[in-house]
N, C-alpha and C positions, 0 to 999 in steps of 0.2 A: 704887540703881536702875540698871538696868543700858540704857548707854549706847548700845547696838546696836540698841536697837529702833524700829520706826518711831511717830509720834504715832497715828497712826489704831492698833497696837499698845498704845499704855499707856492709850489711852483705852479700850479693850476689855476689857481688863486692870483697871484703875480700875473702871469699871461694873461688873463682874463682882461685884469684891468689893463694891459700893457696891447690889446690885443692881437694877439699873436699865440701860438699852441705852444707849451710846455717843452716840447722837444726842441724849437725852434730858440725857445729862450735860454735852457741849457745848452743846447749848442754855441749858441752865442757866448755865453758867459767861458765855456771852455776857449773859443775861437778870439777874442778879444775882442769882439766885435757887436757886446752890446750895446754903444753909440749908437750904431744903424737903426736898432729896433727905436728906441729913447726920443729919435729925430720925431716919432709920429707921435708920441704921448702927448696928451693935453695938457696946454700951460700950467691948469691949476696942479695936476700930478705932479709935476715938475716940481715947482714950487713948492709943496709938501714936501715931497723926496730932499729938493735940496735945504729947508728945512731942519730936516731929520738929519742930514748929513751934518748943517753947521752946529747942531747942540753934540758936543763930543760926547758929556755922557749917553742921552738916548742913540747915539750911533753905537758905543763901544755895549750897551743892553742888547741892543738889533746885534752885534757881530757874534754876541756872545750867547745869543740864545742856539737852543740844540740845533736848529733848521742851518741857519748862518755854519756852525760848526760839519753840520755833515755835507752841504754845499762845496767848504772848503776840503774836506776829506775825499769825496768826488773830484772835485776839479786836481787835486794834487793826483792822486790815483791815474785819473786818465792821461797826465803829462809825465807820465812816470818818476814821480817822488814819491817817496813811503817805501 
């Protein structure tokens, strides 16, 4: 993932390929209820995705890049933690 780009950026980018609009996708992610959106992704995406999830290190690169960190700094903000 490349590290230069802004959050409002990867989440456009995300939905794109996810298709679905950005707002729809952050809400989700806040709601718990990204499953729902994930049901229509294309197997091959999938498989990529879960991929990336089984190598721990390239997961714990993806959590720790800036995007992943301000993601989590949103989501905790709007559940009232911080």
């Amino acid at each position: 993932m490349n590290n230069n780009i802004s959050f409002d950026e990867m989440l456009k980018r995300m939905s794109g390929s996810l298709n679905t609009t950005p707002q729809s996708l952050e809400e989700a992610a806040r709601n718990g209820t990204l499953g729902d959106i994930l049901k229509g992704v294309d197997k091959k995406k999938l498989d990529k995705l879960q991929k990336v999830l089984n190598n721990r290190e390239e997961t714990e690169k993806i959590l720790n890049s800036p995007q992943a960190r301000e993601l989590m700094k949103r989501l905790k903000k709007d559940k009232g933690a911080d």
